[in-house]
N, C-alpha and C positions, 0 to 999 in steps of 0.2 A: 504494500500500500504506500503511495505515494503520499503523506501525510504534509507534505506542502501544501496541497490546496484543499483542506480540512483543518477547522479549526484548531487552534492546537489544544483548546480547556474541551474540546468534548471529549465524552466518554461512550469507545465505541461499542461497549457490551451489548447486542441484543441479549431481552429478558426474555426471549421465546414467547410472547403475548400472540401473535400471527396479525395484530389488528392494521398491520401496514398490507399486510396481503389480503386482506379481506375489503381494506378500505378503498385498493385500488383499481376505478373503474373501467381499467383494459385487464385486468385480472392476473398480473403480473405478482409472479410467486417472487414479493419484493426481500423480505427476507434471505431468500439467497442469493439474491442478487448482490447483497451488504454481505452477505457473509464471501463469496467469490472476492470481493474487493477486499472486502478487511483482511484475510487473511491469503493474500497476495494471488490468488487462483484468477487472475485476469483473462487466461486465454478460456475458461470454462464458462463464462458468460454469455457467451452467443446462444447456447440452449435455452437459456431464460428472456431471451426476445428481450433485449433491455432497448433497442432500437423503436421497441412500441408505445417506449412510454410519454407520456404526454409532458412531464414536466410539470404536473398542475400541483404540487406540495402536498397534498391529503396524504399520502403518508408520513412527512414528515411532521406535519401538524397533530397527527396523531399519535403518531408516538410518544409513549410515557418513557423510552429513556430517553429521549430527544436525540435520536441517530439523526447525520445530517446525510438521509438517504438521500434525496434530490442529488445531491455533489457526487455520490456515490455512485447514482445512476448514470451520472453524466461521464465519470471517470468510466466505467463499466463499458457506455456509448465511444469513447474515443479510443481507448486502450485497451481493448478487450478483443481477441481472437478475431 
C-alpha cells in the first residue's frame, strides 16, 4: 500500500461490519477491495470490478471505522492488474 496518498492518522483496520458492501449501489464487494489494497494485493483487484465504481462516498460515509475506501478504490482503479 502506497500510504502516501492516505491519510497518515487513519486507521486502516476493517471491523468486518460488511455495511460498505451492502451500502454500495453497483454492488461492489467493497471490502475486499480495501482489503487487496491494504494489504498490498494490487494486481488481485480486477476481479472485484473496482472500474465500476461510481465514486459516490456511501461507503465511506458509512463506515464506523472511517476507512478512507473512496482513495482506496481509486488507488485499486489506477494501480491495480
Amino acid at each position: 500500500l502506497d500510504r502516501e496518498h492516505l491519510p497518515s492518522e487513519v486507521n486502516l483496520t476493517c471491523i468486518n461490519c460488511g455495511i460498505c458492501t451492502r451500502t454500495c449501489p453497483v454492488g461492489l464487494q467493497i471490502h475486499l477491495l480495501g482489503r487487496c489494497v491494504e494489504f498490498g494485493g494490487l494486481s488481485d483487484t480486477p476481479r472485484y470490478h473496482p472500474e465500476a465504481c461510481l465514486e459516490c462516498g456511501l461507503c465511506a460515509f458509512v463506515c464506523p471505522a472511517h476507512r478512507p475506501l473512496v482513495q482506496m478504490i481509486k488507488m485499486a482503479k489506477k494501480y491495480g492488474g
